[in-house]
N, CA and C of each residue as an Amber inpcrd file, in Angstrom:
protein
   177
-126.0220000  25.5440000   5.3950000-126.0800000  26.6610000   4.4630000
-127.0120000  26.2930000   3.3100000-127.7670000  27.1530000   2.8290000
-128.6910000  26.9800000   2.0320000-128.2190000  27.4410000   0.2620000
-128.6020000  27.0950000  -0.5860000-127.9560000  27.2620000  -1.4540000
-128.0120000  28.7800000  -2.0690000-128.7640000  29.3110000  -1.6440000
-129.4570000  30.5350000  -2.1730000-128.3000000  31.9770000  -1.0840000
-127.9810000  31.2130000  -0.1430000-126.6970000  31.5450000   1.1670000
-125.5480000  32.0610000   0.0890000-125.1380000  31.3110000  -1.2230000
-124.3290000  31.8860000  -1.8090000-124.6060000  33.3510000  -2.4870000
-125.4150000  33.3560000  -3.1650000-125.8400000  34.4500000  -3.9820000
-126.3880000  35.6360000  -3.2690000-126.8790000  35.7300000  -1.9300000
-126.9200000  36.5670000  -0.7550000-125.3880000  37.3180000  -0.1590000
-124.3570000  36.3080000  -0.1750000-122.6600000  36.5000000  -0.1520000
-122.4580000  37.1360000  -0.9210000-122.8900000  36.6710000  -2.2200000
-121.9910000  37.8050000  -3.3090000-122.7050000  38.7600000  -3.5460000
-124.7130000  39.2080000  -3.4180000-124.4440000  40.3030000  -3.1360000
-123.7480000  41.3510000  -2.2060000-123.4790000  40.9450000  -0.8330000
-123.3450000  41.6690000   0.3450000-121.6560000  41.7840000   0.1450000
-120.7990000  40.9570000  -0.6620000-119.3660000  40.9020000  -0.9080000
-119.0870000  42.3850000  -2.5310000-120.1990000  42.1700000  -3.0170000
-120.3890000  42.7050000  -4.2180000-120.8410000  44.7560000  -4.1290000
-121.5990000  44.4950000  -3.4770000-122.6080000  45.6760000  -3.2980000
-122.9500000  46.4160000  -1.6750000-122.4570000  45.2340000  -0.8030000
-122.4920000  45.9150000   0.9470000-121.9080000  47.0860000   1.1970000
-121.7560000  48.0150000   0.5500000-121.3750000  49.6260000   1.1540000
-121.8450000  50.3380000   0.7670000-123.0580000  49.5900000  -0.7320000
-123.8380000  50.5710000  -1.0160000-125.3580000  51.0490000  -0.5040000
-125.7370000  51.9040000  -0.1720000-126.9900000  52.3620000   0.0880000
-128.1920000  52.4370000  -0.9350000-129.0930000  51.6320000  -0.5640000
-130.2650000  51.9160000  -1.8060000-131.3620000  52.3150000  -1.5790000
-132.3740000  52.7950000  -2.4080000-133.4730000  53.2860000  -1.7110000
-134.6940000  51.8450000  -1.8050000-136.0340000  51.9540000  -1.4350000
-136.6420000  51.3850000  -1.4190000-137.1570000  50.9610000  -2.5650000
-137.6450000  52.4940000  -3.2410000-138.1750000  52.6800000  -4.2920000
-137.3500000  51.7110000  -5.4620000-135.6170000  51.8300000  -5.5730000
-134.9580000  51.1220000  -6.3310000-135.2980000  50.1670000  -6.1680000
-135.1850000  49.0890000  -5.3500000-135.5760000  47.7860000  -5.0500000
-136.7580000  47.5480000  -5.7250000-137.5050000  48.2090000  -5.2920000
-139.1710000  47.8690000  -6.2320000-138.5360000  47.4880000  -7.5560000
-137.9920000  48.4180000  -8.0240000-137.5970000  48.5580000  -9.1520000
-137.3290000  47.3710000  -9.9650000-136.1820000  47.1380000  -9.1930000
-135.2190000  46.0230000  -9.4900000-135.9760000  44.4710000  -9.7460000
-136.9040000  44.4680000  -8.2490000-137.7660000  43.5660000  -8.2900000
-138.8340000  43.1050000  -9.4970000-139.2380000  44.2620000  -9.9400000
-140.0960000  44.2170000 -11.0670000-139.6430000  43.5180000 -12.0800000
-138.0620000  44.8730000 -12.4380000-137.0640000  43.9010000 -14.2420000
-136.7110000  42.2580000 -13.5820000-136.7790000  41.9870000 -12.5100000
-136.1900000  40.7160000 -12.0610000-137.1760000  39.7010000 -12.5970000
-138.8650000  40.2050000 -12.2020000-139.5870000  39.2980000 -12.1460000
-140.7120000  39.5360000 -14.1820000-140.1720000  40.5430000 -14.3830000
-140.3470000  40.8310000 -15.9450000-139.4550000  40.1860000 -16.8020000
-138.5310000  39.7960000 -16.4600000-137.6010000  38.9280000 -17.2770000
-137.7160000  37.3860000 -17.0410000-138.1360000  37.1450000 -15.5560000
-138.2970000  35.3200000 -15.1960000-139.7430000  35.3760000 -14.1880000
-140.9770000  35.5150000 -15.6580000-142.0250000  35.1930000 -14.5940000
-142.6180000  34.4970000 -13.5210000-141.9440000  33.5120000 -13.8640000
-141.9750000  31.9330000 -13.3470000-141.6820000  32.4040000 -11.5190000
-141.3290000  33.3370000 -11.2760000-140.5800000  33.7920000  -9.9260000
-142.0660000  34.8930000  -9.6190000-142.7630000  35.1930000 -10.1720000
-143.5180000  36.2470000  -9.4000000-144.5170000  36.2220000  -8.0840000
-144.6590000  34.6440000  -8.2460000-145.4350000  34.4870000  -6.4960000
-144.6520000  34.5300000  -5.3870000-143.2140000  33.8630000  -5.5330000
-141.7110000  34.2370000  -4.4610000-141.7710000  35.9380000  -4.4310000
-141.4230000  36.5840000  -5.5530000-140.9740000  37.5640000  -5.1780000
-141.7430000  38.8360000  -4.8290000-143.2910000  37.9370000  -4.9070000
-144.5300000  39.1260000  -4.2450000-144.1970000  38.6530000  -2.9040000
-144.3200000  37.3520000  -2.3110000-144.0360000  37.0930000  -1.1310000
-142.7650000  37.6350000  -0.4340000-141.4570000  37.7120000  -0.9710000
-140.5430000  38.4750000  -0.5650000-140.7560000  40.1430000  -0.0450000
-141.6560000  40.6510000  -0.9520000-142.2820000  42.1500000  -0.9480000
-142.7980000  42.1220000   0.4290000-143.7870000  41.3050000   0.2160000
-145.0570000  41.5940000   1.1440000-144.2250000  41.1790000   2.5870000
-143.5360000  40.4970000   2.8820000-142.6460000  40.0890000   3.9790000
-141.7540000  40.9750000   4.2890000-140.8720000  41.7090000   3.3210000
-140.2430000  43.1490000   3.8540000-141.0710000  44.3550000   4.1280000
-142.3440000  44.3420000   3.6240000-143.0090000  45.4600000   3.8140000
-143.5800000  45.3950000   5.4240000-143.9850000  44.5110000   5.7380000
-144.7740000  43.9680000   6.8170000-143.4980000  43.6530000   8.1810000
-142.2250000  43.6020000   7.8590000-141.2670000  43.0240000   8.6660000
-141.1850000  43.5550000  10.0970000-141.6420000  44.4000000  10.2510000
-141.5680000  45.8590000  11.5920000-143.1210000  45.7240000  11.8380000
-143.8290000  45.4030000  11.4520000-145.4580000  44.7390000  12.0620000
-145.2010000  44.0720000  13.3110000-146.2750000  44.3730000  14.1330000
-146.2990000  43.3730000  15.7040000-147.2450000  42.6210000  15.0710000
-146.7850000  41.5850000  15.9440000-147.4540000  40.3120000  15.3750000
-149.1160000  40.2660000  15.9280000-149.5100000  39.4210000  15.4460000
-151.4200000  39.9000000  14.9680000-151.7530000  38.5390000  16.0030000
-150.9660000  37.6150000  16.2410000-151.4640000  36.5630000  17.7020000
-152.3340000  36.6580000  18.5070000
């Protein structure tokens, strides 16, 4: 288990019945990475990896 495995738990223990939109997420992502810049190359990479996730692979 990875340590980051916890905080993935307590969202999905916390928030798993709720439905969100995409657009929110952006959202969220932004005040996340506007408050702890230090995180903005992870959490472009997180973006760009959910956006792309349903892509066939380019091999």
């Amino acid at each position: 288990m990875y340590f980051t495995d916890r905080g993935i738990e307590e969202l999905v223990e916390r928030r798993g019945d709720e439905q969100i939109s995409v657009e929110w997420l952006a959202e969220r992502l932004r005040d996340f990475v506007d408050l702890n810049p230090e995180f903005e190359t992870p959490v472009e990479r997180f973006a760009t990896w959910l956006a792309r996730l349903d892509d066939e692979d380019e091999d």
